[in-house]
C-alpha positions in Angstrom: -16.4 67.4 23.9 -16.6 65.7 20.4 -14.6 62.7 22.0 -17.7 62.2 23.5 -20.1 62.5 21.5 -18.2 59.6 19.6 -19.0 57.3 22.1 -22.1 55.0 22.5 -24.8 56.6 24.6 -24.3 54.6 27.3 -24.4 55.6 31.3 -20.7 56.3 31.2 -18.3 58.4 33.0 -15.8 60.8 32.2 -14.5 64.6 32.6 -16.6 66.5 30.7 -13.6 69.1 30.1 -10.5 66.6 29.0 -12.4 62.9 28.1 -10.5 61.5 30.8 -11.1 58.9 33.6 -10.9 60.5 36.9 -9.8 57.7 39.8 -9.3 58.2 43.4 -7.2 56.1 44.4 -6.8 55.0 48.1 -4.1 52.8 48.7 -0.5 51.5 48.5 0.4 53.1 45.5 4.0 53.7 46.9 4.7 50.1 46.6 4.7 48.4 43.0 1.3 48.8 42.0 -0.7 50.2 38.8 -0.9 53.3 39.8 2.6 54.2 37.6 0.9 52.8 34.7 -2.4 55.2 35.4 -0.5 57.9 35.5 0.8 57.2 32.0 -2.0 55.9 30.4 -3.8 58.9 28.2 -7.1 58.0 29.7 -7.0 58.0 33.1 -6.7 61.1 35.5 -5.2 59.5 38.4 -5.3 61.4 42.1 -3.7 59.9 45.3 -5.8 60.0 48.6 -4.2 58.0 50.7 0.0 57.5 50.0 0.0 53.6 52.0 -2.3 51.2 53.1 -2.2 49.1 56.5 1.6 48.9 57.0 2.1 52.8 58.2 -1.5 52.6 59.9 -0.3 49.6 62.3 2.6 52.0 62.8 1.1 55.2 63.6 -2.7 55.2 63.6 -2.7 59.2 64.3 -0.9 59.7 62.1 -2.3 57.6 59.2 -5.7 59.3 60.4 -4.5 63.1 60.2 -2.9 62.0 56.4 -6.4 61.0 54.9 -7.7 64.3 55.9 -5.2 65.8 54.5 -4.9 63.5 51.4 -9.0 62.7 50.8 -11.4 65.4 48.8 -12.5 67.8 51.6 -16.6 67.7 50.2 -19.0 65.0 49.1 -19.0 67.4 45.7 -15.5 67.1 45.1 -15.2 62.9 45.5 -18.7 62.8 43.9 -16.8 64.0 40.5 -14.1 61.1 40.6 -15.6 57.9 38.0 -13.8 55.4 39.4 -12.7 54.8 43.3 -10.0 52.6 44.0 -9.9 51.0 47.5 -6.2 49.2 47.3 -5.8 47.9 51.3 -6.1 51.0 53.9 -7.1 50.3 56.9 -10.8 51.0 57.1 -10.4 52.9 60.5 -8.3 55.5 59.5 -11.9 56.9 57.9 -14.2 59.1 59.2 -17.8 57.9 59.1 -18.3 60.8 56.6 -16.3 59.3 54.5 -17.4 56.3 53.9 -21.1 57.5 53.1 -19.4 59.6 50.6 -17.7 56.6 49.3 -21.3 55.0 49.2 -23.1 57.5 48.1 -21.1 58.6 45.0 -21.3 55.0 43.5 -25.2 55.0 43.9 -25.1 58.3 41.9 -22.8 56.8 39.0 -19.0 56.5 40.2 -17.5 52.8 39.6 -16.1 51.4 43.0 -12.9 48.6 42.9 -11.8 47.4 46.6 -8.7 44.8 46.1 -8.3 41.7 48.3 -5.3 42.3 51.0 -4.8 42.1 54.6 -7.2 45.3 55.1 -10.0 44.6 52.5 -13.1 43.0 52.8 -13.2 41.2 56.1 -9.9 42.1 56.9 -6.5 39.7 58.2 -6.4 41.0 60.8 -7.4 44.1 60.1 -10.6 45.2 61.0 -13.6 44.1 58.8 -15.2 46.8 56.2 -18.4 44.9 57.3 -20.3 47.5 59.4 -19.6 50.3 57.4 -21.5 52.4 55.0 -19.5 50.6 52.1 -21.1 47.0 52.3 -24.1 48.4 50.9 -22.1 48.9 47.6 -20.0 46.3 47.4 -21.1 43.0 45.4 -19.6 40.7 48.2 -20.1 40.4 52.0 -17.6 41.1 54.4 -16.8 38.1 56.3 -15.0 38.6 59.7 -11.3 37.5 59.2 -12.0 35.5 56.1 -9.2 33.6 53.6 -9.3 31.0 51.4 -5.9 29.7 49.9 -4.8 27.9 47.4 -7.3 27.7 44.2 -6.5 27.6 40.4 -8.8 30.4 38.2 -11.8 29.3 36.2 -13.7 31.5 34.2 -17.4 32.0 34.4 -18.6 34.9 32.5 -16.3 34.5 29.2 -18.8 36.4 27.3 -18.1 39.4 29.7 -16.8 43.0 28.3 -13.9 43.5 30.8 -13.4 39.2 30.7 -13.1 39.2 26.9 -10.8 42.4 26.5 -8.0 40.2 28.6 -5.8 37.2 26.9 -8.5 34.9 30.0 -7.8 31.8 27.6 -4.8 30.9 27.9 -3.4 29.6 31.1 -0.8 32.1 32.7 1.6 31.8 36.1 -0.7 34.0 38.8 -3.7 31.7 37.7 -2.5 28.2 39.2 -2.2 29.2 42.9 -4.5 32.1 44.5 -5.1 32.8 47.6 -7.1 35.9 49.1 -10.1 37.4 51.3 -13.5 35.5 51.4 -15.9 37.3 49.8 -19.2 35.0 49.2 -20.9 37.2 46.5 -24.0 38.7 47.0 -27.8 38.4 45.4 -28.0 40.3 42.3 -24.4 40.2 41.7 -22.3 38.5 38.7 -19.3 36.6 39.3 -17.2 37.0 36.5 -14.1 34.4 37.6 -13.5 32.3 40.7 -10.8 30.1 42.5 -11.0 26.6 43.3 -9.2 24.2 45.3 -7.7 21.6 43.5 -9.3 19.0 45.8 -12.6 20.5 45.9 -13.0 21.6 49.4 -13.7 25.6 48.5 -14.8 27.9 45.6 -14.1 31.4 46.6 -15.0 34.4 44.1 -12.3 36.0 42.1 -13.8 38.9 40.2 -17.6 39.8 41.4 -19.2 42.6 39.9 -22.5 44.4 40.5 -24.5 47.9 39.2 -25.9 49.2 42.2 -27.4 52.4 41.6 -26.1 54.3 39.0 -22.6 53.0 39.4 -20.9 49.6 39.2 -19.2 48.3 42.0 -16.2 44.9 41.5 -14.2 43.1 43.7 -11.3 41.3 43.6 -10.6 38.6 46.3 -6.6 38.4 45.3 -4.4 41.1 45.9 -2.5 43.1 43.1 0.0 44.6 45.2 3.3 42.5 46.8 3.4 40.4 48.0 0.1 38.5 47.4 0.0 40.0 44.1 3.6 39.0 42.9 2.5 36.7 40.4 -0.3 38.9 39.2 2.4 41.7 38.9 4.3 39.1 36.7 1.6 38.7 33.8 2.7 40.8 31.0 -0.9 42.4 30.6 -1.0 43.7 33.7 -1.3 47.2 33.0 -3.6 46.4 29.9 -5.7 44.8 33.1 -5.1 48.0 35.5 -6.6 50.5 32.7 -9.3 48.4 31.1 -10.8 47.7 34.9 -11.3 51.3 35.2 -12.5 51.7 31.9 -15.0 49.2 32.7 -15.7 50.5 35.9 -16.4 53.6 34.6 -19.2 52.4 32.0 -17.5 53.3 29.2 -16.6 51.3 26.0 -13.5 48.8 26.6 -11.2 48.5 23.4 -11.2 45.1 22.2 -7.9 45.4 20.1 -5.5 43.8 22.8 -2.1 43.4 20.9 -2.9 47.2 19.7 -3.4 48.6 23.0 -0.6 46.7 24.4 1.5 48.0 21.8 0.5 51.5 22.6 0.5 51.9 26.0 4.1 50.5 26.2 4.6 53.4 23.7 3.4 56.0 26.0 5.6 54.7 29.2 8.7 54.6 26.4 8.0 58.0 25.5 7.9 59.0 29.2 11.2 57.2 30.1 12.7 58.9 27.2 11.6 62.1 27.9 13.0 61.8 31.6 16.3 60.6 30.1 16.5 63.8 27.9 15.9 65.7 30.8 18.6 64.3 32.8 21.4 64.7 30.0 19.5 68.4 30.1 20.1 68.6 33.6 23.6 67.7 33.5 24.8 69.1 31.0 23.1 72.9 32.2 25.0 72.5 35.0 28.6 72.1 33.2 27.9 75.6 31.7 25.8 74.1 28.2 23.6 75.6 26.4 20.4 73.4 25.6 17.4 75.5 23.9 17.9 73.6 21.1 17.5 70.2 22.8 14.2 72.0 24.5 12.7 73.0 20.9 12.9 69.9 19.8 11.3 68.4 23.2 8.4 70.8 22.5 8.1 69.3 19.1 7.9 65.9 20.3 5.3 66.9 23.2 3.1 68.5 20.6 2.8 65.1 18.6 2.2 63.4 21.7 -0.4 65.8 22.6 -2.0 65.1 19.0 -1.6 61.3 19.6 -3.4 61.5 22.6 -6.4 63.3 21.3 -6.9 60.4 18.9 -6.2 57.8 21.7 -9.4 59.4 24.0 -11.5 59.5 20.5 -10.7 55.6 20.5 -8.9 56.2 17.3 -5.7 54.0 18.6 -4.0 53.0 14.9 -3.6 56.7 13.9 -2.8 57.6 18.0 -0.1 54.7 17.4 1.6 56.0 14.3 1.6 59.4 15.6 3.3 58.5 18.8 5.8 56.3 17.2 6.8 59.3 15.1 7.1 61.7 18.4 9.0 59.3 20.1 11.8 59.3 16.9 11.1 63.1 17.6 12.5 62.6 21.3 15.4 60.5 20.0 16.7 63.1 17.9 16.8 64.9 21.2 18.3 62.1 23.4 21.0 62.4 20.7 21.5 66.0 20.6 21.3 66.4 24.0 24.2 64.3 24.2 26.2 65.6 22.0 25.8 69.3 23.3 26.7 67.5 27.0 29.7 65.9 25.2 30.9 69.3 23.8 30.9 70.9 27.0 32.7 68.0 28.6 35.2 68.6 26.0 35.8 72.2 26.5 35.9 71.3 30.1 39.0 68.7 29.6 41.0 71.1 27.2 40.3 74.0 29.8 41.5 71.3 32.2 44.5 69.7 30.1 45.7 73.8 29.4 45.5 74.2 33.1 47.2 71.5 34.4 49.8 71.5 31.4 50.9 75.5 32.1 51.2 74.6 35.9 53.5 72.2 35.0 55.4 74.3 32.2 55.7 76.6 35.3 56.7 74.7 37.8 59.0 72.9 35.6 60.6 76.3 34.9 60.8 78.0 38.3 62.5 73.9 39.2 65.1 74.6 36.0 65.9 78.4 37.5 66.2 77.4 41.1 67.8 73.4 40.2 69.5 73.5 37.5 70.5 77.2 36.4 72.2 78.1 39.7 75.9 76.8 38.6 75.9 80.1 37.0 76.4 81.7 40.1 79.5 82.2 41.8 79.6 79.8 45.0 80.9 81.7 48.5 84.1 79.5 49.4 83.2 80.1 52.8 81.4 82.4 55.7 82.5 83.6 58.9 82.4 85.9 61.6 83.7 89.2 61.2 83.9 92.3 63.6 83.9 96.0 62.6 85.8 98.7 64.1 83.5 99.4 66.6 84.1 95.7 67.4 80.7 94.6 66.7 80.4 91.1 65.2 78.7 91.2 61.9 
């Protein structure tokens, strides 16, 4: 594609067909975690594997074991084509050996591997340790048996790094004064880029270690990013920016350095999206009172086609002109918030005076038959009085 031909040539991965990210992800992504935010962002092709991590598999282990086959690529081919794996706290016994070379394997040919601290990472707490599988020979930390080290404050190391300088790392937010997570002791050959230290000095523990092993890169975070040991994390206001630029990084390509831009932007694309589903639930509504909303859906389609055009510029790094073109599709989708509305509020309308005619002639009606029955019958003559009679036959009648 000519989005990548843009691109510095660098070892870096991406779909050759659409310029997008593919990521695996493995994990709690029902709980609040990023993976909302990577299924907004323009960049990143985002594909579930596993729906929950460790709190269904202490549950049902047979069943947590039968859902990653159903869930996890079926080849080595088909997970060998995701850039970026995401190992977000299942338990590591719910795999098949196979599975975990694959995970191996496909970071020594180029994919970027991320395993998040939690009670089933690393060594595990208490969850069995990752240790004596396939995927300690990729990871820039060592596995140590039922490992954690809380609470430490964040220091820096590597300021000078690429994913370490496209974060606001200088200024000193909530989730950075108390961490606590797995033990990882990093590993030779690996860079740690951040670590947590006690503030009386008894333990340093590695925050972010990162290492290119192969022809991948491999990172590790000691802290979770998922509740609850990622609450505060969750909290920091770039935490998407943080989520997306990790698997750009990840995935050797270039990470934007225009922060405020990017941040900007991408709450663009999830207001667009939150939009659009609001449209589409006035749509929904208003379909089922009887309206007619073709209109509302041309104007949708119009709106979709300039986000379309905004996110070819967005994955050809062009993000002031994807900007300006999304802010104009989103004024696009507005107009058909609005109309939707009003089209909705019509049909309410006719539904009322259909109502108000219906409930009014009723009345008229039964105030009439009420009047005729009531009212009216004085102008009948009364019967002074009934009694028996007999006929000649001296029958009563």
């Amino acid at each position: 594609m000519v989005i990548l031909l843009i691109i510095p040539a660098i070892h870096c991965r991406r779909d050759p067909e659409t310029g997008r990210i593919r990521v695996l992800y493995v994990g709690d992504m029902i709980r609040p975690s990023p993976y909302p935010v990577m299924e907004t962002e323009p960049l990143i092709d985002v594909r579930v594997a596993w729906p929950v991590g460790g709190d269904l598999t202490q549950t049902s282990l047979p069943y947590a074991k039968k859902a990653i086959r159903q869930y996890i690529p079926r080849t080595y081919e088909s997970l060998s084509e995701s850039d970026v794996i995401v190992i977000d706290n299942p338990d590591v016994t719910i795999f098949e050996p196979r599975y975990l070379n694959w995970f191996r394997d496909s970071v020594l040919a180029g994919s970027g591997f991320f395993m998040v601290g939690g009670n089933a990472a690393f060594g595990g707490r208490p969850n069995p340790s990752w240790g004596p599988t396939a995927v300690q020979e990729i990871l820039p930390v060592w596995c140590v048996d039922f490992g954690w080290l809380e609470y430490g404050r964040l220091r820096v190391i590597e300021h000078g790094d690429e994913l370490v300088t496209s974060l606001p790392m200088d200024k000193r937010w909530e989730w950075m004064e108390m961490l606590g997570g797995n033990e990882i002791p990093a590993r030779e050959g690996a860079l740690v880029l951040a670590d947590y230290v006690d503030p009386m000095g008894w333990f340093t523990n590695p925050f972010w270690v990162v290492w290119d092993v192969g022809e991948g890169r491999s990172l590790a975070q000691s802290v979770d990013w998922t509740p609850a040991g990622g609450t505060l994390l969750m909290r920091w206001p770039y935490y998407a920016d943080y989520a997306v630029n990790l698997m750009i990084y990840l995935s050797k390509n270039p990470v934007p350095t225009d922060l405020d831009l990017l941040h900007r932007i991408r709450g663009m694309y999830l207001d667009y999206r939150s939009t659009r589903n609001y449209v589409f639930s006035v749509v929904d509504f208003g379909e089922r009172l009887g309206a007619n909303m073709n209109r509302v859906y041309g104007v949708v389609e119009e709106a979709d086609g300039g986000r379309e055009s905004s996110v070819e510029k967005y994955l050809a790094y062009e993000f002031a002109g994807a900007a300006e073109i999304l802010g104009e599709s989103i004024e696009v989708l507005r107009e058909a918030s609005a109309l939707a509305f009003e089209i909705k509020e019509r049909s309410m309308l006719w539904i009322f005076l259909i109502e108000w005619i219906t409930v009014t002639s009723t009345f008229a009606l039964s105030g009439t038959l009420v009047w005729s029955l009531m009212v009216r019958r004085r102008l009948y003559r009364e019967a002074n009085a009934t009694r028996f009679t007999s006929d000649r036959s001296g029958r009563e009648s």
